[in-house]
C-alpha positions as CSV (number, residue, x, y, z in Angstrom):
1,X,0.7,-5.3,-13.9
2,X,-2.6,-5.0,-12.2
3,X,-3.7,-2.4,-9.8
4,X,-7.0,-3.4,-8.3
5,X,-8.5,0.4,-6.1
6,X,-10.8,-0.5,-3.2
7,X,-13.1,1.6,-1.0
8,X,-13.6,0.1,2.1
9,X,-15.2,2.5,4.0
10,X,-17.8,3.7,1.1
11,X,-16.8,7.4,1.5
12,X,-16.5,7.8,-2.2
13,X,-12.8,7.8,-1.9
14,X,-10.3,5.2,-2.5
15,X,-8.4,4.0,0.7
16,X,-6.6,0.8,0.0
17,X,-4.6,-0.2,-3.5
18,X,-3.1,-3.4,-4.2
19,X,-0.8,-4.1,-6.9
20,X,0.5,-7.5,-8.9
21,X,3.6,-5.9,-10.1
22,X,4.8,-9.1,-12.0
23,X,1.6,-11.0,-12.7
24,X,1.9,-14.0,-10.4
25,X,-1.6,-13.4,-8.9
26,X,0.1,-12.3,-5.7
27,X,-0.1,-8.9,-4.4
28,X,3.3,-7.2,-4.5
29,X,2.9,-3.9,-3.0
30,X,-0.6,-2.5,-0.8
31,X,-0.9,0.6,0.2
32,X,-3.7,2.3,2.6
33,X,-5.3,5.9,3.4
34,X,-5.5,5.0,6.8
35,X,-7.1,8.8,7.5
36,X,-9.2,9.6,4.2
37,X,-7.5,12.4,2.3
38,X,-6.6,10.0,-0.6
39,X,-3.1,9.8,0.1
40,X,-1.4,7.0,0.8
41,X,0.0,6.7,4.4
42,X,0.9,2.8,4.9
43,X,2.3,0.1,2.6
44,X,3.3,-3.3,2.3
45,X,6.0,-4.1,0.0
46,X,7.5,-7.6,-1.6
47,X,10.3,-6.9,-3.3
48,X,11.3,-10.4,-4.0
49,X,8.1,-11.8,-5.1
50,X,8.3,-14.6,-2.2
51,X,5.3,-14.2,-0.7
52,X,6.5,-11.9,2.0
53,X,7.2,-8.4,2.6
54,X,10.0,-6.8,2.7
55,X,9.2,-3.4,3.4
56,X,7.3,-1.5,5.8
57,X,6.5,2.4,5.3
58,X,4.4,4.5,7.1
59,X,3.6,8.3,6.8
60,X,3.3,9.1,10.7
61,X,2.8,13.3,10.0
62,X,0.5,12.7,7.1
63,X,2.5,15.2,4.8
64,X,2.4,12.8,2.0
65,X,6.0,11.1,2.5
66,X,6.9,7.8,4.5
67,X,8.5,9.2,7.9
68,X,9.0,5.3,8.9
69,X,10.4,2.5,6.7
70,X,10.7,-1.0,8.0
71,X,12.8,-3.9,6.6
72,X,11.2,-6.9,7.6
């Protein structure tokens, strides 16, 4: 499995992961800090490895759990 941290903004910290859960070269699951306090508060997940995802979560109240979650 490879996890690959980026920061996009250049604040120092990390605001969008993206992980290759079962080493196809595809990204399986992404996940964002969408407003800087290192936590997570969107994702992206393929469950099925197809290509597409599956999943939709969202952390609307920023208290560190997904309020929203989205089958696609």
């Amino acid at each position: 499995m490879e996890t690959q941290y980026f920061d996009t903004d250049y604040d120092g910290i990390v605001d969008t992961i993206v992980t290759d859960t079962n080493d196809d070269g595809y990204i399986d699951v992404c996940e964002w800090d969408t407003n800087g306090d290192g936590i997570a508060d969107e994702a992206e997940i393929d469950y099925d490895y197809d290509g597409y995802v599956d999943e939709y979560a969202s952390d609307t109240d920023y208290d560190g759990y997904y309020d929203v979650v989205v089958a696609a």
